[in-house]
N, C-alpha and C positions, 0 to 999 in steps of 0.2 A: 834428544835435541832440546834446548832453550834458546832464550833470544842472546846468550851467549854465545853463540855458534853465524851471528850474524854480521857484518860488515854494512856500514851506513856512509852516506856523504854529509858532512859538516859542510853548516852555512856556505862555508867558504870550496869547499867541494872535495876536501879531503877526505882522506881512508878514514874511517872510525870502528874502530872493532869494538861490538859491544859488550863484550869480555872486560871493558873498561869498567864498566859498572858492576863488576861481582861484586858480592855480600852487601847489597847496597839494594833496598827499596826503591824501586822504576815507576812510576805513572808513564807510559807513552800514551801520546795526547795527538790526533792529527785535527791542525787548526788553519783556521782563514780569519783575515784581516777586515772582513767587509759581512760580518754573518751577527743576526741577534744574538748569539751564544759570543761574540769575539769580547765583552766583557766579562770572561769565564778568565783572561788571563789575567785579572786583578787577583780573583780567589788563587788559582792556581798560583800568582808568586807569594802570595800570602804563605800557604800551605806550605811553598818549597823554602819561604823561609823559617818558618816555626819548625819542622824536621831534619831540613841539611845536615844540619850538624851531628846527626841523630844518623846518618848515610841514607837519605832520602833525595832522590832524584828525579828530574822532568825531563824527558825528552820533548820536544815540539815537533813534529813532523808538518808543515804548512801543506796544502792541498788544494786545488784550484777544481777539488771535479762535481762540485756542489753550486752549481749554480752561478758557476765564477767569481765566488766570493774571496778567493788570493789571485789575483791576477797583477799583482805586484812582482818585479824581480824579487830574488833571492836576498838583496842587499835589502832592498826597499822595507821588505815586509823585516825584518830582522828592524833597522831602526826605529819602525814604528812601533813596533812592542815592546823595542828599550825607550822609546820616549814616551810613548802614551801609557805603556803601563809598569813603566820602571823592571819590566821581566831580568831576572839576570841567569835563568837554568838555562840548561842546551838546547840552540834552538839548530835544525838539519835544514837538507838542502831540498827545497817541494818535490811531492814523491806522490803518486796513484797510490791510494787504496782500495782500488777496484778494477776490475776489467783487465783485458791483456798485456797490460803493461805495471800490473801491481808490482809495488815495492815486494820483494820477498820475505822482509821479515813481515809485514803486515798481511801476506800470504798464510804464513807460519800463527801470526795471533787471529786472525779470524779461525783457521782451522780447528784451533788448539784451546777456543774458550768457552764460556761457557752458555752461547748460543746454541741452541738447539735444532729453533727451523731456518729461519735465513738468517745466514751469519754473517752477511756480505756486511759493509760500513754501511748504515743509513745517514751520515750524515756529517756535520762538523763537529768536533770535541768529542767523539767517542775514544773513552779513556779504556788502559788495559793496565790492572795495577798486578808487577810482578815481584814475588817475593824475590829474597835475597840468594836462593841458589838458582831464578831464571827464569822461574816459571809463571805463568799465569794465575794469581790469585783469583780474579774477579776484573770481569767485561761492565763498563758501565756506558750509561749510552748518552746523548749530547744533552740531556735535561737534567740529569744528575748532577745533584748539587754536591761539592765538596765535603760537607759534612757528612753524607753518606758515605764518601770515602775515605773518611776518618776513620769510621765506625771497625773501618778492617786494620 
């Protein structure tokens, strides 16, 4: 199994099969609009723009269960990140990454990374960078700076 094998909702609430991103470098990123890390998406469109071209890609998954820092609609949070921080990578439809109601592929990347005691999401920006046949390279957690994740 990879995160190829997963189906997501786009901003707009449509099918996304992540089969869309083969041979193509992923960061999935689960982010909020109102969190001290939420100027983490300046670096991050930095980053997707120095490699796109290169098949490097961002997913945004927004998340609301950290203290209610997305408590924006769907729409909302999407033009704030294209106007406050000019983002232009994929951004999904708010989604749990915890508790009974977790999104399944973030089911699938807490299980399958390289967390050892608690794997569960601690937090906003915890990024999962997956090579290009799907898999999990490396779990990074909401303090990690970008250039660390150069470094792979």
């Amino acid at each position: 199994m990879s995160i190829y094998d997963f189906n997501v909702k786009d901003i707009n609430g449509n099918d996304v099969s992540l089969a869309k991103y083969k041979n193509k470098v992923v960061l999935i990123v689960n982010t909020a609009t109102k969190c001290g890390f939420t100027k983490q998406y300046k670096d991050l469109e930095n980053i997707y723009e120095m490699y796109n071209s290169r098949g490097f890609e961002i997913l945004d998954f927004p998340c609301n269960q950290f203290l209610n820092q997305a408590p924006q609609s769907d729409e909302k949070i999407d033009n704030f990140c294209k106007l406050k921080y000019n983002t232009t990578f994929d951004r999904f439809k708010k989604i749990d990454v915890k508790g009974k109601n977790i999104e399944p592929l973030y089911l699938y990347l807490i299980n399958n990374s390289n967390y050892f005691l608690n794997k569960n999401i601690k937090w906003n920006f915890t990024k999962f960078l997956i090579n290009r046949e799907g898999y999990i390279i490396h779990r990074f957690s909401s303090i990690d700076s970008i250039n660390k994740i150069k470094k792979y």
